[in-house]
C-alpha positions as CSV (number, residue, x, y, z in Angstrom):
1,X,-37.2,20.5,5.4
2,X,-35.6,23.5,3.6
3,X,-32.1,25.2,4.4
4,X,-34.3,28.4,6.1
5,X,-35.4,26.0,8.5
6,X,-31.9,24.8,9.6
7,X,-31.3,28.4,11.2
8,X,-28.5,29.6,9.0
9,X,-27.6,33.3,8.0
10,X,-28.9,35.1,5.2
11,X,-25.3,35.4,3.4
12,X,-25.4,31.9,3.2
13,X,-29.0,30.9,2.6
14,X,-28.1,33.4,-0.3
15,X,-25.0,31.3,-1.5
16,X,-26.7,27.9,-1.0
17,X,-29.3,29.3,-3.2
18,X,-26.7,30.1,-6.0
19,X,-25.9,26.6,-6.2
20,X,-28.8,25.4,-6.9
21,X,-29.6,23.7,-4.0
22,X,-33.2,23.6,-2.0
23,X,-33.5,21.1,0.3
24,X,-30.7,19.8,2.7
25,X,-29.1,15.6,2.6
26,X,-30.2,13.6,5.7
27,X,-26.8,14.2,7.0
28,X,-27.0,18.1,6.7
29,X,-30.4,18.1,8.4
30,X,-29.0,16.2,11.5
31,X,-26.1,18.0,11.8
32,X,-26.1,21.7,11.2
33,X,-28.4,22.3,14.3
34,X,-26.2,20.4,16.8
35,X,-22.7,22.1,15.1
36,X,-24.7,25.5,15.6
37,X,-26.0,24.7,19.4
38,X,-21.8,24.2,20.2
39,X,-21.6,20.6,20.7
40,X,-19.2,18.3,19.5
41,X,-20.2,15.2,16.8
42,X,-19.4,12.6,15.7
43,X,-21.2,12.1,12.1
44,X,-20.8,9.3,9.7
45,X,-22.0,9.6,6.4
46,X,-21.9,7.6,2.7
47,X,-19.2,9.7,0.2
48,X,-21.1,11.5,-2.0
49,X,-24.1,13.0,0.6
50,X,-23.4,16.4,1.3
51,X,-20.9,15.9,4.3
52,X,-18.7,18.7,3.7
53,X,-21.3,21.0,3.7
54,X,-22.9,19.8,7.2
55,X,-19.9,20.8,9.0
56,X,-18.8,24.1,6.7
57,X,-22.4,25.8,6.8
58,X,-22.6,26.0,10.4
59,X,-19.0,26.6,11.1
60,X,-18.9,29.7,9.1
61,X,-22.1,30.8,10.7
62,X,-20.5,30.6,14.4
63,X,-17.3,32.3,12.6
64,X,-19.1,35.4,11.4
65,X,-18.6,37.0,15.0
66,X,-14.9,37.4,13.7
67,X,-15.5,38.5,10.3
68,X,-13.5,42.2,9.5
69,X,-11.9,44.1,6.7
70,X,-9.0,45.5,8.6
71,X,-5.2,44.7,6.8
72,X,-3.7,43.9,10.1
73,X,-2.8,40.1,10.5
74,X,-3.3,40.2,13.9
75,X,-7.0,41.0,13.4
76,X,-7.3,37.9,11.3
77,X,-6.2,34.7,13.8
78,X,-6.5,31.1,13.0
79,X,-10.2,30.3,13.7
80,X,-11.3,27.1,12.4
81,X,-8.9,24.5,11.5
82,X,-9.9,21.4,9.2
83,X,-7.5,18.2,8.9
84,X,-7.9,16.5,5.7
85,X,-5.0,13.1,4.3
86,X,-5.0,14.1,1.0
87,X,-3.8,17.6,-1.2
88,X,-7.3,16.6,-3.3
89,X,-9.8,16.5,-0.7
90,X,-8.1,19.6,0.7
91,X,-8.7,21.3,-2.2
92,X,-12.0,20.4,-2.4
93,X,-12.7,21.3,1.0
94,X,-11.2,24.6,0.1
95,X,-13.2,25.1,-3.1
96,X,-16.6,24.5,-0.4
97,X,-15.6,26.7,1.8
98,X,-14.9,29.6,-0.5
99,X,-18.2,28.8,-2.3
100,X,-20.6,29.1,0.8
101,X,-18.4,32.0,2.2
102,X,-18.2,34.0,-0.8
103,X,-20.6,36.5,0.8
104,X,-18.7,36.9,4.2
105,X,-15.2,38.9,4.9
106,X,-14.2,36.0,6.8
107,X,-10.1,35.0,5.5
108,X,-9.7,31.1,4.3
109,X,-7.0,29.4,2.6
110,X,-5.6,26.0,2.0
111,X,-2.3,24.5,2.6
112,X,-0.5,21.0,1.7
113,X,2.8,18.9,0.8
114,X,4.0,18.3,-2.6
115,X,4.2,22.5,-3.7
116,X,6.4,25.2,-2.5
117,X,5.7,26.6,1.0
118,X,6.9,30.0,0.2
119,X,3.7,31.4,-1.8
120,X,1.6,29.5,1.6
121,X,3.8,31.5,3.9
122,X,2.6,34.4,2.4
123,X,-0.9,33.9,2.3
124,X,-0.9,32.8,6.0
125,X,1.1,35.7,7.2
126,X,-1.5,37.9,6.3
127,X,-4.0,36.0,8.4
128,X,-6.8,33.6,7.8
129,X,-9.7,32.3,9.9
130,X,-10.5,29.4,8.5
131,X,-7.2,27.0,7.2
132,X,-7.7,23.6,5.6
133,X,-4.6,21.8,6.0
134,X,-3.1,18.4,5.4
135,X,-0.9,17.6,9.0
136,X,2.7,17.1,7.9
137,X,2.7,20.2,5.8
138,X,1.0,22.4,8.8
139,X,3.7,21.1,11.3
140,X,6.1,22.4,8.5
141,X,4.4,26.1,9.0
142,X,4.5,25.8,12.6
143,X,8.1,24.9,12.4
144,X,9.0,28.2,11.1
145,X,6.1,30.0,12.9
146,X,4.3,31.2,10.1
147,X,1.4,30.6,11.9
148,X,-0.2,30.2,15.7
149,X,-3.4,27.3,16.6
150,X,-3.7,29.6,19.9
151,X,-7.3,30.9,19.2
152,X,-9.0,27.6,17.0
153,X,-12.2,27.7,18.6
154,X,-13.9,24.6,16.0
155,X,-11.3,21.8,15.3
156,X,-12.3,19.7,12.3
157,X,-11.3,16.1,11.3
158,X,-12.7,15.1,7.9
159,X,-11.7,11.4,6.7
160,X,-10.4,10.8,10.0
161,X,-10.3,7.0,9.5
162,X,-8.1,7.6,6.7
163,X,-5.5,9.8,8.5
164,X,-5.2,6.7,11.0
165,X,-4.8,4.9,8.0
166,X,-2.1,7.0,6.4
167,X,-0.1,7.4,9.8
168,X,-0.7,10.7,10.8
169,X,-2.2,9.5,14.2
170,X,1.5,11.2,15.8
171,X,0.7,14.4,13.5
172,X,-2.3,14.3,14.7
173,X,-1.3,14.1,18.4
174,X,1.0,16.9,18.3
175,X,-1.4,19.5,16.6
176,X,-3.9,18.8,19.4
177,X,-1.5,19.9,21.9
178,X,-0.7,23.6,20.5
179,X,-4.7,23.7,20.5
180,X,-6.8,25.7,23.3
181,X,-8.3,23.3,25.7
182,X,-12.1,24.9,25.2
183,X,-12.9,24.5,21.5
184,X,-15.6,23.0,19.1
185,X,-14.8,19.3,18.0
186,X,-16.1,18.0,14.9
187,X,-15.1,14.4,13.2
188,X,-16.5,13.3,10.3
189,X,-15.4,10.0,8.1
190,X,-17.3,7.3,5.9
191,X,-16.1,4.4,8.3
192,X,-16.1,4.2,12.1
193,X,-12.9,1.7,12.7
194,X,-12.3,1.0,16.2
195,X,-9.5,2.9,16.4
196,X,-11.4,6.2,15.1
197,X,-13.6,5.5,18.0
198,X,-10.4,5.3,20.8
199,X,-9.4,8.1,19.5
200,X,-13.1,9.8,19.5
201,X,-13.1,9.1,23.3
202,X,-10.1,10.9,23.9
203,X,-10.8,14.0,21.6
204,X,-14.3,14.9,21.4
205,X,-16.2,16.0,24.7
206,X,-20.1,14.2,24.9
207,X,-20.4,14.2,21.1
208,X,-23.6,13.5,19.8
209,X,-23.2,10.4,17.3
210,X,-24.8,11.1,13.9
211,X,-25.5,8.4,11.4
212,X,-27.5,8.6,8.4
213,X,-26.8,5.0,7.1
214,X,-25.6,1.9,8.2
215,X,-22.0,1.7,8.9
216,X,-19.5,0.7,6.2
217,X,-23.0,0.6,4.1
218,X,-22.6,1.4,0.7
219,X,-25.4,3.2,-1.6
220,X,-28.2,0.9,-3.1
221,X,-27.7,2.9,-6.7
222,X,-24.8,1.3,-7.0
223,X,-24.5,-2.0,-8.9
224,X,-21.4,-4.3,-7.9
225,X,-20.0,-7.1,-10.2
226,X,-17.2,-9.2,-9.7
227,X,-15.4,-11.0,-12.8
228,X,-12.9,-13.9,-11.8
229,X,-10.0,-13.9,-13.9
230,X,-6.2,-14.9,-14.4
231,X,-3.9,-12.2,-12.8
232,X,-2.1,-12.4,-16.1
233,X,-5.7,-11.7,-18.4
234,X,-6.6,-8.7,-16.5
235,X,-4.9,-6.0,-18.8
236,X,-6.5,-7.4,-21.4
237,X,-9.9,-7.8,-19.7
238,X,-10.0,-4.4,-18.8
239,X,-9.4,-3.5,-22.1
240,X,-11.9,-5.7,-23.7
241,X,-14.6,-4.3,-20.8
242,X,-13.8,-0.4,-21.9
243,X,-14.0,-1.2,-25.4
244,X,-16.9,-3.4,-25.6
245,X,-19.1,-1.1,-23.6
246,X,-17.4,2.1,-24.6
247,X,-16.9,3.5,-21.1
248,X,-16.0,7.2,-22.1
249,X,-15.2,7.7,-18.1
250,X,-13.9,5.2,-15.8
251,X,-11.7,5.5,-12.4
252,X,-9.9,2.4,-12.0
253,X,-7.7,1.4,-8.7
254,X,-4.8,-0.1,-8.4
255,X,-2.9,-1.0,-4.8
256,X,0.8,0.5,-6.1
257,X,1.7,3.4,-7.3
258,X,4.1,1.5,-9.8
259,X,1.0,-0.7,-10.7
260,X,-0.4,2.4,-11.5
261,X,1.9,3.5,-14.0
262,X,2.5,0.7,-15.5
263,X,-1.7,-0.1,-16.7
264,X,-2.1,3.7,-17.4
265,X,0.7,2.8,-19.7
266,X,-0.5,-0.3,-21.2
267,X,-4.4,1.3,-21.9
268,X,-2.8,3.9,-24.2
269,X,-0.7,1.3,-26.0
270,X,-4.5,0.0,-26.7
271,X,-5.5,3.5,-27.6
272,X,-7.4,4.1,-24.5
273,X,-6.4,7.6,-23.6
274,X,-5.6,7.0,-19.1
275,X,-3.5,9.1,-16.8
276,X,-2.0,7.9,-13.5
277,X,-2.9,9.7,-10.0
278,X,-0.7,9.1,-7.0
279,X,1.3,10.2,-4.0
280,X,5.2,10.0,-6.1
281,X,3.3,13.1,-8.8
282,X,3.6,16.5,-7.8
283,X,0.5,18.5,-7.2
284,X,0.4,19.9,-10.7
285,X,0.6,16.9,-12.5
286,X,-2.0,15.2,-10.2
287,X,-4.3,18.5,-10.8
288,X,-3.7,18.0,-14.3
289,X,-4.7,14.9,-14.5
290,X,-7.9,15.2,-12.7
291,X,-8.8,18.2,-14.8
292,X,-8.0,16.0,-17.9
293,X,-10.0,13.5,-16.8
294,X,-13.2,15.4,-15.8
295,X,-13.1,17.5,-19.0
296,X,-13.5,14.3,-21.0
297,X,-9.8,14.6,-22.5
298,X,-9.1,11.3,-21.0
299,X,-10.8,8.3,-20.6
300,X,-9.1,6.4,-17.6
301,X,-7.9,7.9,-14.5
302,X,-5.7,5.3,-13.1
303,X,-5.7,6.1,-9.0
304,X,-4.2,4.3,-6.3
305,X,-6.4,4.2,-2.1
306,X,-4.2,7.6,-1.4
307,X,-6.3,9.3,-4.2
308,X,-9.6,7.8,-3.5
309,X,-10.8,10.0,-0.8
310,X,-10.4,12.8,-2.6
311,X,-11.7,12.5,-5.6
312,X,-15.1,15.0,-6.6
313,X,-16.0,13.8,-9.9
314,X,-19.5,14.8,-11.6
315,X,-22.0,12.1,-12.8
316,X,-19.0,9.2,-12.8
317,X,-20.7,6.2,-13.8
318,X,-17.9,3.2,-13.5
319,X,-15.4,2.4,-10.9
320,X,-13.4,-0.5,-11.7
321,X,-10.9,-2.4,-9.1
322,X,-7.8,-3.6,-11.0
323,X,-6.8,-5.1,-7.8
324,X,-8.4,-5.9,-4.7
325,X,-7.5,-3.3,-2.0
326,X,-5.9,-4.8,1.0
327,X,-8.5,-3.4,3.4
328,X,-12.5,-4.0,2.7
329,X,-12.9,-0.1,3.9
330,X,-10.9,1.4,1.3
331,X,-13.7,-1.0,-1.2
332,X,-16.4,1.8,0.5
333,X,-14.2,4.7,-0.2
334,X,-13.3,3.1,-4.1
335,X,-16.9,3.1,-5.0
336,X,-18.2,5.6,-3.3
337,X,-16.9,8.3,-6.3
338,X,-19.7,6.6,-8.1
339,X,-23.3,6.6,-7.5
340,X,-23.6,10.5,-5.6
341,X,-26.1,12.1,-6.0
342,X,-29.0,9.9,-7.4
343,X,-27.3,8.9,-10.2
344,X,-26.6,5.7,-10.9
345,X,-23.2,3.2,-10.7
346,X,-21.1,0.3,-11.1
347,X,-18.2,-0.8,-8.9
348,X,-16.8,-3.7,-10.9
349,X,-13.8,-5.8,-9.7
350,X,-11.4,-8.5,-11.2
351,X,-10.2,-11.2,-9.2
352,X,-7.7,-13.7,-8.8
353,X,-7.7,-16.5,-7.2
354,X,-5.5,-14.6,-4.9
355,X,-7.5,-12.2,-4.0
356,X,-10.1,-14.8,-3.1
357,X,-9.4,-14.0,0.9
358,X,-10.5,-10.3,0.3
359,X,-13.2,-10.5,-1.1
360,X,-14.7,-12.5,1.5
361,X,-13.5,-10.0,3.6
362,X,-15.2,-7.0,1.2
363,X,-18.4,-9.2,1.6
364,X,-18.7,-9.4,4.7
365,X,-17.9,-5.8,5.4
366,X,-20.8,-5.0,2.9
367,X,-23.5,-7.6,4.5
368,X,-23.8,-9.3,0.9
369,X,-22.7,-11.4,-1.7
370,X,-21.5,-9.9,-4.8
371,X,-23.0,-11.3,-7.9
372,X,-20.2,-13.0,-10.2
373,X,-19.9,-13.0,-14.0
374,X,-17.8,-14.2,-16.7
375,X,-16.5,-13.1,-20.3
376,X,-16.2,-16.0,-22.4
377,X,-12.0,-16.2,-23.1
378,X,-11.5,-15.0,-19.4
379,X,-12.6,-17.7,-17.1
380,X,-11.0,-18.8,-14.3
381,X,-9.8,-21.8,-14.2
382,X,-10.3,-24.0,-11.2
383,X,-8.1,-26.8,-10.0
384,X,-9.2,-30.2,-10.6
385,X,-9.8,-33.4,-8.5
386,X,-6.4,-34.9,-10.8
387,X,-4.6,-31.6,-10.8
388,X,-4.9,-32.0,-6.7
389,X,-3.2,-34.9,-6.3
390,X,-0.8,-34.0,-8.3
391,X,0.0,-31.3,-6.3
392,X,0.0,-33.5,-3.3
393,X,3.4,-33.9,-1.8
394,X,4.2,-37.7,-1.7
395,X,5.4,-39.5,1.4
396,X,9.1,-39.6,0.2
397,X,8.8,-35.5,-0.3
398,X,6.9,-35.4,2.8
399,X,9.5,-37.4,4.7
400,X,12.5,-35.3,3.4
401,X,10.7,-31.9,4.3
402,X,9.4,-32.8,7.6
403,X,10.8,-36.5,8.9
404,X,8.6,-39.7,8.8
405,X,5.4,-39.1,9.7
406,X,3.7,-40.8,12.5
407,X,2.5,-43.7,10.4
408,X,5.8,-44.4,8.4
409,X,7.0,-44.7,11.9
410,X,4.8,-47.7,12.7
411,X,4.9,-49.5,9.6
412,X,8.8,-49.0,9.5
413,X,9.4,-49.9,13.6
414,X,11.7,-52.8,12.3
415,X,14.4,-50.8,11.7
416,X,17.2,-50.5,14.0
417,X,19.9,-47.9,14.7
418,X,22.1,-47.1,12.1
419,X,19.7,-48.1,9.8
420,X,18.7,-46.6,6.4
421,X,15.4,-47.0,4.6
422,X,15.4,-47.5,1.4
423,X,12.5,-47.5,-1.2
424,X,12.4,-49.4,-4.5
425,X,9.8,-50.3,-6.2
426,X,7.2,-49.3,-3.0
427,X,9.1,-52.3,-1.2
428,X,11.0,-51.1,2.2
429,X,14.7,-52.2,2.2
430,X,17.3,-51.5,4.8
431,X,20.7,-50.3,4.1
432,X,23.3,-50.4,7.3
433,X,24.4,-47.4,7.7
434,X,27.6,-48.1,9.4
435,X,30.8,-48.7,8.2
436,X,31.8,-52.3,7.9
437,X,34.7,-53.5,10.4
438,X,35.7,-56.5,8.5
439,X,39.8,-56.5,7.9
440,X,40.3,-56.7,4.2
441,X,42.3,-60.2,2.9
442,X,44.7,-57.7,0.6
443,X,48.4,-58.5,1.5
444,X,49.0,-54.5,0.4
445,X,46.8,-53.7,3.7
446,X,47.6,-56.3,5.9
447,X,51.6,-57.0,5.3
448,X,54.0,-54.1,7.1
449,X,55.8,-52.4,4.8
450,X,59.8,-52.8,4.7
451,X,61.9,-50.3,3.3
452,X,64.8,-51.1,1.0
453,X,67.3,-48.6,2.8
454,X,69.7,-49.9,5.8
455,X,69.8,-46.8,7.1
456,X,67.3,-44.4,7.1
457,X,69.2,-41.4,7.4
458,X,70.8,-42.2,4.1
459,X,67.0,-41.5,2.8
460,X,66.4,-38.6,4.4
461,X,69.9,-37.0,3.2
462,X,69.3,-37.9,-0.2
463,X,65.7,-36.6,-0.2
464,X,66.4,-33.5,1.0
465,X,69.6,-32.7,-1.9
466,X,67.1,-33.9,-4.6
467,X,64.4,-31.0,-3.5
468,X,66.8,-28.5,-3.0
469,X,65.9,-26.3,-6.2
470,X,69.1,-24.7,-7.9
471,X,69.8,-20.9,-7.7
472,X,69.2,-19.8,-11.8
473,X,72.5,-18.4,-11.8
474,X,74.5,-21.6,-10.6
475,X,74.3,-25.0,-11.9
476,X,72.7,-27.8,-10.7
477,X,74.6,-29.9,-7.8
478,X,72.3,-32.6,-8.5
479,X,74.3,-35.9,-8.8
480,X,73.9,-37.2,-12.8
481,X,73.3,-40.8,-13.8
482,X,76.0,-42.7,-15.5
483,X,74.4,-43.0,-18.8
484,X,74.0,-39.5,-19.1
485,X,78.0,-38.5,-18.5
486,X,79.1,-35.7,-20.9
487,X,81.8,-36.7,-23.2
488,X,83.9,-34.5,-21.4
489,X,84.5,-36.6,-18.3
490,X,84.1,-39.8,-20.0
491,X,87.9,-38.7,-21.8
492,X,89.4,-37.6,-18.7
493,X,88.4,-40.8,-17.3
494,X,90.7,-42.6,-19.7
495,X,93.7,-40.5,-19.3
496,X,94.1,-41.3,-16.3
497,X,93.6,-44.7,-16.5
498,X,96.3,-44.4,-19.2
């Protein structure tokens, strides 16, 4: 089937044609007719297969109605509004709507977080029909009313699994209320979660389902490899794959932005020229860096799941997972930058024992078992039969963490209350745990004591003149033994004996 057949316009048979193209992808075929009969869909679709233009062609087709030259803002409503997670993919988005529209006077623009939203208040003052928008920063325009939903008449969700994802499901929410009730509903994603489909149900009205491929199915050009490895060898077994195969273009993933940073660091201490993409780097560093890397000036684009969706990257042979994402769908979304478009690619991974657990989960999401290989100096050491008991607790660790266990219990049932067991030598021994109430035979604890003074307030006057401390500026009054009496006194003493 050709794009004449599909029933589109001239204009944009004409701008299909200047890119090349001829025939439509499987997912273009089944959906541009049903998106130009009205109806909503729901269409799923591998990355890489033509998705964007199976829901731009036709919307700009039932948007030509509208098209005018006039100046006046007001002849140039909101029209068509598609919700994409990412500034990336709304660029590109952007970029595909421009080049199929290039022959029409319909009004488009693009609008997202992370740049000023003073030259975007400009452009959407002047009046747009089509807007591609990421949610928080269009709930920023609609905040200061730069801009009214009142007349969408097609409502587009592209990625929608990874807006749930992201936690826009609340943005979401409240953009679908300032939208007309009667409108077009279109959702498009890789993945089908069972939350995209609750939330299917309450937004689209009788879609038609469309499916070219299996679901969470992955495209047979691509060849996947997993490498077990240490968590601390995987720097330098990505450096050691690059180098010994002399990847000139590789997109490797990382689960943290910091993680990011840090390898895209570490590869150009190894002279591996890499830049870091992710959600903490403006838009014009992030732009950079993806123009860098497509150009060939770099080697390694270092990307975190935030990136992945909206990534466009020509004839991109190698996808590498640093680390393991958390959930198997983002594996889909990972590789699927590679292998588009018949060419052909390899999603390689390193894991840790670790990240074990996931992959089983990747594996299962896929339907098949990833083949494993190993680089001799890298391999994974697994834990031995002697290494295992070693690590086994003992019963005296055992019985500290959690109490006897049931069978110290029985063996031990001849010890009574008060009791403590004690282990030497793997014997038992009992220690009594309670203090001893034999009277000791020692006269000083057994004999009352019998003070030398008569009287006891004597005692307690002389105590209390001894501890009375003397003012610095008076002498003492304390009374002075014989043998220390000052020569003084001693004289007088005879004078008057005299």
């Amino acid at each position: 089937m050709s794009f004449e057949q599909l029933g589109l316009s001239t204009d944009l048979l004409r701008a299909i044609s200047d890119q090349g193209y001829v025939n439509p992808t499987p997912i273009q075929e089944q959906a541009i007719p049903v998106i130009l009969e009205g109806k909503d869909v729901m269409g799923g679709a591998q990355t890489g297969t033509g998705k964007t233009a199976s829901f731009t062609l036709p919307m700009l087709q039932r948007l030509q109605v509208h098209a005018n030259t006039s100046m006046s803002p007001a002849r140039h409503p909101v029209r068509a509004l598609i919700l994409v997670p990412t500034r990336e993919l709304a660029m590109q988005v952007h970029d595909s709507v421009k080049t199929y529209n290039k022959y029409s006077a319909l009004r488009s623009t693009v609008v997202y977080g992370g740049v000023s939203i003073d030259t975007q208040i400009d452009i959407v003052r002047s009046g747009v029909e089509i807007l591609v928008a990421t949610p928080g920063r269009l709930l920023d325009h609609i905040q200061q009313k730069t801009l009214t939903l009142a007349k969408v008449e097609v409502l587009i969700l592209d990625e929608a699994d990874r807006m749930l994802d992201m936690g826009f499901l609340p943005d979401i929410k409240q953009i679908i209320q300032l939208l007309p009730e009667h409108r077009q509903n279109l959702m498009f994603s890789a993945t089908f979660s069972p939350d995209i489909k609750k939330l299917a149900s309450k937004l689209l009205h009788n879609p038609v389902l469309i499916e070219v491929a299996k679901q969470n199915s992955v495209s047979e050009l691509i060849t996947h490899v997993v490498y077990p490895v240490e968590s601390a060898k995987k720097q330098e077994l990505l450096v050691r794959l690059i180098q010994q195969e002399n990847l000139q273009q590789v997109l490797v993933f990382t689960r943290t932005k910091h993680g990011a940073d840090r390898l895209a660091q570490r590869l150009n201490r190894h002279e591996i020229t890499s830049e870091a993409i992710h959600g903490d780097r403006n838009q014009l560093q992030r732009t950079q860096a993806l123009d860098n890397f497509k150009q060939g000036q770099i080697r390694v684009l270092v990307a975190t799941d935030v990136a992945a969706r909206g990534l466009d990257i020509e004839e991109l042979s190698h996808v590498i997972n640093f680390e393991l994402p958390n959930n198997p769908e983002d594996y889909v979304h990972r590789i699927g930058r590679t292998g588009r478009a018949g060419a052909k690619g390899f999603a390689i991974s390193l894991v840790s024992k670790e990240e074990n657990s996931l992959l089983v989960d990747i594996e299962k999401l896929l339907g098949i078992k990833i083949k494993s290989e190993q680089i001799s100096g890298f391999e994974l050491k697994e834990t031995s039969v002697n290494d295992s008991k070693k690590s086994a607790p003992s019963e005296e660790q055992r019985t500290k963490r959690g109490g006897l266990s049931k069978q110290n219990k029985k063996t031990n049932s001849f010890v009574k209350h008060g009791e403590k067991v004690i282990h030497f030598n793997k014997e038992g021994m009992t220690r009594n745990t309670k203090r001893a109430n034999n009277k000791a035979d020692d006269p000083l604890f057994t004999q009352p004591y019998i003070s030398k003074y008569a009287d006891v307030n004597a005692l307690i006057g002389e105590s209390s003149e001894l501890n009375k401390k003397p003012n610095h500026r008076q002498l003492s009054k304390r009374p002075v033994p014989a043998l220390f009496i000052s020569p003084a006194t001693n004289k007088q003493k005879k004078s008057e004996a005299s």
